[in-house]
N, C-alpha and C positions, 0 to 999 in steps of 0.2 A: 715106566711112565704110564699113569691111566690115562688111556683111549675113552670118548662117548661111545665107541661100541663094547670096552669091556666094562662101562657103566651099564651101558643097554642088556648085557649079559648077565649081570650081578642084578638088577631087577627082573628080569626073565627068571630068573635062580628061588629068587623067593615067592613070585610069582608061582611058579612052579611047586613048591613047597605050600602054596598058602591053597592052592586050586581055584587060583584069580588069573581070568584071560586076558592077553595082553594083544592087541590089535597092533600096528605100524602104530598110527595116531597117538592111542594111548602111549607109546613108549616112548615117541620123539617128548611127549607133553611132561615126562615123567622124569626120564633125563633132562630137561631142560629146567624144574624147578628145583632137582639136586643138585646140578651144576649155580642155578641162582643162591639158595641157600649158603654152600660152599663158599660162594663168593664173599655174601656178604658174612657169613662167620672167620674165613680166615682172610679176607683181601684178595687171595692169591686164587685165580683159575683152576677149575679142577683137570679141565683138561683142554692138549690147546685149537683141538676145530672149534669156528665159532658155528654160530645158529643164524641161517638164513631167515629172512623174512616171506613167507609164503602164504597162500591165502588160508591157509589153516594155523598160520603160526607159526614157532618159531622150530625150524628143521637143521638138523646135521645132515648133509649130502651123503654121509657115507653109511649111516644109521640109516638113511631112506633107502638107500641101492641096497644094501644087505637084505631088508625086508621087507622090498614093495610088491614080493611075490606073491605076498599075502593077501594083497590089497586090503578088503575091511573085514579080515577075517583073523585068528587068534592065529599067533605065532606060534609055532606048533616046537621049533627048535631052534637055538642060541643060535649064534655068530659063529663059524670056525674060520678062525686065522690061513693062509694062505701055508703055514708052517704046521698045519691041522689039528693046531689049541683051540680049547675055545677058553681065551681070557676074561677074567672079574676080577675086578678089584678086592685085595686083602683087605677086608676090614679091622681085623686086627691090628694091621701095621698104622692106621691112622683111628683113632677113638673119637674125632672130630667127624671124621668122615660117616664110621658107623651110627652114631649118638645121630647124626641128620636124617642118614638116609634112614632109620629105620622112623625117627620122627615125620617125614617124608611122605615113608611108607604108608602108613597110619593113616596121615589127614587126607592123600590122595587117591588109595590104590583102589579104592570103591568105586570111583568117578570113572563113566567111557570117558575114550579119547573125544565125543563132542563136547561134552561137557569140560574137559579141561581146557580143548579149543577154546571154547565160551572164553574161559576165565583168563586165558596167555591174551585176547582179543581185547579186552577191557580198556577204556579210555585211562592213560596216564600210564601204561603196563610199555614194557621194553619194547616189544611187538609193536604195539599202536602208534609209539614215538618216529620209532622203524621207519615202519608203514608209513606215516603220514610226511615224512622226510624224504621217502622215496629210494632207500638205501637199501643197500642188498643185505648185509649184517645187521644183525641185533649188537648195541655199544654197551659194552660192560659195564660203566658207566650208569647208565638208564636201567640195568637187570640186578645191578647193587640197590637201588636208590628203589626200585620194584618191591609193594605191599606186598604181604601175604595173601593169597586169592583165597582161603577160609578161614 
């Protein structure tokens, strides 16, 4: 089963590989437009925490706890599992999954975490509906139905 932390891993990885710094921020905002695309390409959830609604947008609790040691500074090392993995998703075993996220990649990996705030914040965006409803989760519903921010 993919985890949002073994998403959070699997962009750390390329991150890593590409020599693009990845903040907390940027990475909640990164996973969470993988997770939206996913959605709206196959219907189905990529994975099942949802994203809270917070004053930066939209958050995984467990993706914040793993890496808020950081604070606003670059994630210097992955996730390890309690079982002392550190998991990412096989791209290979889904070609849906790859083909996004590396499209994903591309249109977002430039952007800080403010800037992608910016864009998750946007009047009519899953977050803003959230927010102005007063709900603790982002509704799947409203992150399907969510433009592309570029």
């Amino acid at each position: 089963m993919v985890s949002a932390l073994s998403v959070g891993n699997t962009i750390l990885k390329r991150a890593r590989n590409d020599g693009i710094d990845i903040t907390p921020m940027k990475l909640q905002k990164m996973i969470y437009i993988v997770y939206k695309e996913y959605l709206k390409q196959t219907g189905r959830s990529l994975f099942p925490e949802r994203f809270e609604v917070w004053k930066y947008g939209p958050v995984i609790r467990d993706v914040y706890d793993a890496f808020k040691k950081y604070g606003a500074n670059a994630i210097r090392k992955p996730y390890v599992s309690f079982d002392g993995y550190v998991y990412v998703v096989n791209e290979g075993s889904s070609p849906v999954f790859s083909r996004l996220f590396d499209s994903v990649w591309h249109k977002y990996s430039q952007y800080n975490g403010i800037r992608l705030s910016e864009m998750t914040h946007r009047e009519g965006t899953a977050w803003y509906k959230a927010a102005k409803r007063d709900d603790v989760f982002l509704d799947d519903k409203d992150i399907r139905e969510e433009e592309a921010f570029v």
